[in-house]
C-alpha positions in Angstrom: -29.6 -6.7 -29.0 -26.5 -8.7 -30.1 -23.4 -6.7 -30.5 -20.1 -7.1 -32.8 -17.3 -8.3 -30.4 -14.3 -6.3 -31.4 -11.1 -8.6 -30.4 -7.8 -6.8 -29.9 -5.0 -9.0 -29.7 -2.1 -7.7 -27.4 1.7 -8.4 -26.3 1.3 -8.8 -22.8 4.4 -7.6 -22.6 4.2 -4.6 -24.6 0.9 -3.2 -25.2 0.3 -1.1 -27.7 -1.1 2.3 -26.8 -3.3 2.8 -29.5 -5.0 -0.4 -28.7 -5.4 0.5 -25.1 -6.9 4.2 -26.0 -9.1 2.4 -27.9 -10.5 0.6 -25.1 -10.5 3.3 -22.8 -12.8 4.9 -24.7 -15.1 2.1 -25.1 -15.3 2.1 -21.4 -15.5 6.2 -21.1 -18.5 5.7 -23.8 -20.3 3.4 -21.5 -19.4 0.1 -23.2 -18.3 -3.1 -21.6 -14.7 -4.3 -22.2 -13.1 -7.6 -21.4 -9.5 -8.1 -20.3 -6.4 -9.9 -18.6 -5.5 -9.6 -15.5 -2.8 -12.2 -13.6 -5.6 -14.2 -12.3 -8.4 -14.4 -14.9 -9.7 -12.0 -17.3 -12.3 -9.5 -16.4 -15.0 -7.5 -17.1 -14.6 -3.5 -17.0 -17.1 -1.4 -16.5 -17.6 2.8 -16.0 -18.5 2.6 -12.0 -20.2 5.6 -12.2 -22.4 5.2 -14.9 -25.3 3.3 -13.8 -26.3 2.4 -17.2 -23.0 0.3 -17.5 -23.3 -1.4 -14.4 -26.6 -1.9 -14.9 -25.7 -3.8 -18.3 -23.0 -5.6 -16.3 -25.0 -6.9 -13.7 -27.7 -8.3 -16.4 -24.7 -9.7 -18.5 -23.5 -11.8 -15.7 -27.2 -12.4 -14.3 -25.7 -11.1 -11.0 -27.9 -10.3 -8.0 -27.9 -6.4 -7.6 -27.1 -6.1 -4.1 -24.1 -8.1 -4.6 -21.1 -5.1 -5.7 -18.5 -5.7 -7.9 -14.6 -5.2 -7.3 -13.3 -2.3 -8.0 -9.9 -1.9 -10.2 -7.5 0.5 -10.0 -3.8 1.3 -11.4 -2.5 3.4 -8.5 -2.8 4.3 -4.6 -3.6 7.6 -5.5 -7.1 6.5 -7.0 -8.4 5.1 -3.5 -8.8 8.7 -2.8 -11.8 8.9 -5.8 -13.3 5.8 -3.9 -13.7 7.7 -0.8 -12.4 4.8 1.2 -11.0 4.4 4.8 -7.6 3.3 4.7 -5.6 2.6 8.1 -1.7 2.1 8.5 -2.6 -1.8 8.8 -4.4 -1.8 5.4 -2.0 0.2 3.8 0.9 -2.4 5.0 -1.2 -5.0 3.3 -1.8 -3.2 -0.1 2.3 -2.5 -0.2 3.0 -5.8 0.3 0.6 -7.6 -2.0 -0.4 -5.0 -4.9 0.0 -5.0 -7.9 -0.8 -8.7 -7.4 -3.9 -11.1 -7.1 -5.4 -9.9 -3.7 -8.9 -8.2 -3.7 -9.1 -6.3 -0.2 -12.7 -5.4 1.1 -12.6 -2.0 3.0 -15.3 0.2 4.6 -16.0 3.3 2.8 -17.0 6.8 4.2 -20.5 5.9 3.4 -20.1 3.0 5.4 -20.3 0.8 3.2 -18.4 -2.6 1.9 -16.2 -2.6 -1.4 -13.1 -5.1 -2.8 -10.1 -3.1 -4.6 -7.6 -4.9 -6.5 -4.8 -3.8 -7.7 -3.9 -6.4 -10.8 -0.3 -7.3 -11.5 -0.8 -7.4 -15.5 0.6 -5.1 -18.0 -2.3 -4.4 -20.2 -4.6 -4.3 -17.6 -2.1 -1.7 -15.1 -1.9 0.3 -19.1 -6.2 0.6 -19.4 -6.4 1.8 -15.8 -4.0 4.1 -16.0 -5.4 5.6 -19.1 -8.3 5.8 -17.8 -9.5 8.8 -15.2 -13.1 7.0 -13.7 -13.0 4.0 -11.4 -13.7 0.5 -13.1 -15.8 -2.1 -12.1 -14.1 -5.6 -12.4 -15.9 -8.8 -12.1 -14.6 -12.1 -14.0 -15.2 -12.1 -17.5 -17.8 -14.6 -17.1 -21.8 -15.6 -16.3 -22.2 -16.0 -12.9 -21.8 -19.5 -11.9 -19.7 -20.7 -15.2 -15.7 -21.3 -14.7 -13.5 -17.4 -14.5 -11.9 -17.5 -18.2 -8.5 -17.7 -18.6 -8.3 -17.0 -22.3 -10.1 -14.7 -24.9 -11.6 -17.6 -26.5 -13.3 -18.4 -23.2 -14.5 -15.2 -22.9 -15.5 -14.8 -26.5 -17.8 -18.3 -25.9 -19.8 -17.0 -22.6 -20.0 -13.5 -23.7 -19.6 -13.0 -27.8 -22.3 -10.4 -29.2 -23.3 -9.1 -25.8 -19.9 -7.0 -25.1 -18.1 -3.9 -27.2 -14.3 -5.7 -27.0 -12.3 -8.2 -25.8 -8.8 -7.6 -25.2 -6.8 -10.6 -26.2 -3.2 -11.2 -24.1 -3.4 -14.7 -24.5 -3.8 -17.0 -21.4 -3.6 -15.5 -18.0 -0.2 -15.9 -16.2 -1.6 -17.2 -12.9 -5.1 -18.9 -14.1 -6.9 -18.9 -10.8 -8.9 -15.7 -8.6 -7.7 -13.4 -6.6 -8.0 -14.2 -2.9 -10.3 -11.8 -1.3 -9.3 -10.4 2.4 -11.7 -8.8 4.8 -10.2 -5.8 6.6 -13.2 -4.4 7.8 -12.8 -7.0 10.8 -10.4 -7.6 13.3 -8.6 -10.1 12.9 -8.8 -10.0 9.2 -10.8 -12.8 7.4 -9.9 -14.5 4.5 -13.7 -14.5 2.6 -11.7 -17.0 -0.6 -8.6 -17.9 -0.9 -7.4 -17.8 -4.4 -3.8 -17.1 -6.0 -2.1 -16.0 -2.6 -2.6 -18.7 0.5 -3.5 -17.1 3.9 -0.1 -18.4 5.8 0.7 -15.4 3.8 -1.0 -12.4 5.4 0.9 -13.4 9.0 3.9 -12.2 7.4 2.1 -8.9 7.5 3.7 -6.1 10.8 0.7 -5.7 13.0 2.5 -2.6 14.0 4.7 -0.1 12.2 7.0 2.9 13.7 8.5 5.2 11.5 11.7 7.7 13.3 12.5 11.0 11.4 15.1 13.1 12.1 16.8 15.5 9.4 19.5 13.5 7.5 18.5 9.7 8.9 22.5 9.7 9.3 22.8 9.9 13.3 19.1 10.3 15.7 16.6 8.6 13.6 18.9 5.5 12.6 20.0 5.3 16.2 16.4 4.9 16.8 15.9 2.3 14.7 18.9 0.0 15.0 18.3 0.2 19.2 14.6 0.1 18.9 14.8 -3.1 16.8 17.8 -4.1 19.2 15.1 -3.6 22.1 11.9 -5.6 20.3 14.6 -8.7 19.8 15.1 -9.0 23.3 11.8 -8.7 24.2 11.1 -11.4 21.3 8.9 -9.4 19.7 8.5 -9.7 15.8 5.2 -8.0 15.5 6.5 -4.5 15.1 8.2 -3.1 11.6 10.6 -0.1 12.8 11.8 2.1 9.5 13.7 5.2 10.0 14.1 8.4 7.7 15.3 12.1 6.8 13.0 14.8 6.0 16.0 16.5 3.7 15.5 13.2 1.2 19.5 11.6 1.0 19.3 7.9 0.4 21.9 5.3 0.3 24.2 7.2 2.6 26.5 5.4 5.4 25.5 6.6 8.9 28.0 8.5 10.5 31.3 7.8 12.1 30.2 9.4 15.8 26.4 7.0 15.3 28.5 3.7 14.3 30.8 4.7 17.5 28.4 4.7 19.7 26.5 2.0 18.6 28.9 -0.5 19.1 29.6 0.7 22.6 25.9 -0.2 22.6 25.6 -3.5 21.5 23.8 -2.6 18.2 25.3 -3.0 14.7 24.1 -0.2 12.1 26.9 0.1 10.3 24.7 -1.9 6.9 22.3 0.9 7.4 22.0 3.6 4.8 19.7 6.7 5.0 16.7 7.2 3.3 14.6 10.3 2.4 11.1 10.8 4.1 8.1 10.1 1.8 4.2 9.5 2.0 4.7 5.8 1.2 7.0 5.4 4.8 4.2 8.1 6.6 1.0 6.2 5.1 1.8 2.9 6.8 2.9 4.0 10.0 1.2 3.6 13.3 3.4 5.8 15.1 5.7 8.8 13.5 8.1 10.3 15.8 10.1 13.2 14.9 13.3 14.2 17.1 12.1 18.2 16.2 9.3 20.2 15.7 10.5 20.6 12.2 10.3 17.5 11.2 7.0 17.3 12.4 5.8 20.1 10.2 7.7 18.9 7.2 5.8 15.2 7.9 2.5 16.9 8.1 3.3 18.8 4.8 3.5 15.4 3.1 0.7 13.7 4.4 -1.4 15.9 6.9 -4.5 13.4 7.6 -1.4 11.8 9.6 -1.5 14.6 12.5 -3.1 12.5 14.6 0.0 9.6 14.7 2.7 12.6 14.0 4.8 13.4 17.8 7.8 14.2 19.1 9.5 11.2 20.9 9.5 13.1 23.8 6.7 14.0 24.2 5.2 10.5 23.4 6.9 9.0 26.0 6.0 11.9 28.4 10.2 11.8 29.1 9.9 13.4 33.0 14.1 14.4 32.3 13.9 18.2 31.9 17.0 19.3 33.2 19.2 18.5 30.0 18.7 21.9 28.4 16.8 20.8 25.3 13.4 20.8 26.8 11.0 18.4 24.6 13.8 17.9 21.5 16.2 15.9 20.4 19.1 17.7 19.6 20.9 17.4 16.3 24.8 16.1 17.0 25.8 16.2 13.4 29.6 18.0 13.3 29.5 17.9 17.0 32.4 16.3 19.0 31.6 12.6 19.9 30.3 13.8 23.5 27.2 15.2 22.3 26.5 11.7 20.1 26.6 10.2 23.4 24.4 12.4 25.4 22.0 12.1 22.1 22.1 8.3 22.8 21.3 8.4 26.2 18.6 10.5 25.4 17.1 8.2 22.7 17.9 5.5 24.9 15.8 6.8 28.0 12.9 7.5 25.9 12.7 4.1 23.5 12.9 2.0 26.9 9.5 3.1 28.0 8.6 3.3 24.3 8.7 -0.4 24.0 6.4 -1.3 26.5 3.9 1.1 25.3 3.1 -0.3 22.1 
């Protein structure tokens, strides 16, 4: 059956809403809908409607055991996907999304699929009107070049679509480059708008300190952690620090810049920043100074109780005898003393720290 192509022609600046409503119910009818991303345009498609993937597949004359990526709008909708998402992965998709990476992760089912998050305006618009999952291959018959304009698409695939949406040429003009995370090391499976030198760049470890302000114990933590790492020449690591009570942009304390220097390590270009799931989702290791801010962490984001401890504890710290038992104490308004004892304290424990990870 040949179908009229509808063409929508866009700002890719500033999509119009109505337009993209439009769309979006093409796509929540079942219909196929073409459209920019940064790369090359692409095909959507309802991923749970089997008639419109079924319609894709024949479209593109794709073999059926070969999936399609998946596009999404934000982190949130990985949860809809049902898909494993580690620290490590979750670094990556910070780092690189919105943008032209397609990442290939294991589901719960055990099974392979590529997620992109596309750095476009009218394509980020359509996802986020839309509430289902959208299957994303190029706009194209398998085996001819991705298009790069409407009129490209319009050629290969006029009369057998619902819409095209027209933002002009793409801004980037070649494919995404698709990463395997289900292995370790990584693999890069093509290497399209971003080069693989780039995914080095990429912490193969993250630590995240939280304390209740991130003025004194937690930015300690970090500034002497990092200090540590350096020496030991160690750039593998990413160290953050935060508060659970959510200040940012804050100068660390007088008493923590103090002792510091008598340390050796300069904070004083630190500033504080409020806990938040972003900091907790790609951390390997969260350490709290107290047990509160291990509950507050958990409150957040509690599928990360199994990487949420007290630093103490962690590092099994055999000093008992100080009067805080597994704790860090809190010096803020104490005399200058008590920042020091608090140092040593940190100190002791993120010496054996650093040879455990």
């Amino acid at each position: 059956m040949i179908l009229k192509t509808e063409i929508l022609k866009f700002d890719p600046k500033n999509p119009k809403a109505v337009g993209i409503r439009k769309a979006a119910q093409v796509l929540k009818d079942g219909g196929l809908v073409a459209f920019p991303t940064e790369t090359v345009y692409g095909l959507g498609a309802d991923l749970l409607n089997t008639s419109a993937l079924s319609r894709l597949y024949d479209i593109k004359k794709r073999p059926k055991d070969k999936p399609f990526t998946v596009a999404i709008a934000d982190l949130r909708q990985l949860a809809a996907l049902d898909c494993e998402v580690s620290p490590y992965t979750f670094r990556f998709m910070s780092r690189f999304w919105p943008g032209p990476l397609t990442i290939i992760l294991w589901t719960k089912k055990e099974e392979k699929l590529g997620i992109r998050m596309p750095d476009d305006n009218i394509a980020l618009s359509l996802l986020k009107e839309l509430s289902i999952p959208v299957a994303l291959p190029s706009a194209n018959i398998s085996g001819n070049p991705a298009p790069t304009t409407a009129e490209q698409v319009l050629k290969d695939l006029g009369g057998k679509i619902e819409m095209i949406l027209d933002g002009g040429r793409t801004r980037i003009g070649i494919e995404s480059t698709v990463l395997d995370l289900t292995i370790s090391p990584y693999h890069v499976l093509r290497e399209g708008a971003i080069k693989g030198e780039e995914f080095k760049k990429v912490p193969k470890k993250s630590v995240l300190f939280v304390c209740t302000g991130n003025s004194c114990r937690s930015m300690m933590a970090e500034g002497l952690f990092k200090h540590l790492l350096k020496e030991r020449g160690r750039n593998d690591v990413e160290v953050i620090s935060a508060g659970i009570i959510g200040l940012n942009g804050s100068p660390p304390t007088g008493e923590t810049i103090q002792v510091m220097d008598e340390a050796g390590v300069n904070v004083r270009g630190f500033k504080t920043k409020g806990i938040n799931t972003d900091f907790i989702n790609r951390a390997d290791l969260i350490l709290g100074m107290q047990e509160v801010h291990k509950r507050e962490i958990l409150a957040l984001v509690p599928q990360a109780e199994k990487r949420v401890h007290l630093l103490r504890e962690f590092t099994k710290d055999e000093v008992t005898n100080d009067g805080f038992a597994s704790e860090v104490p809190d010096p803020i308004s104490k005399p200058s003393e008590v920042y020091k004892r608090v140092f040593e304290i940190i100190k002791r424990n993120l010496e054996k720290l650093v040879d455990m990870i």
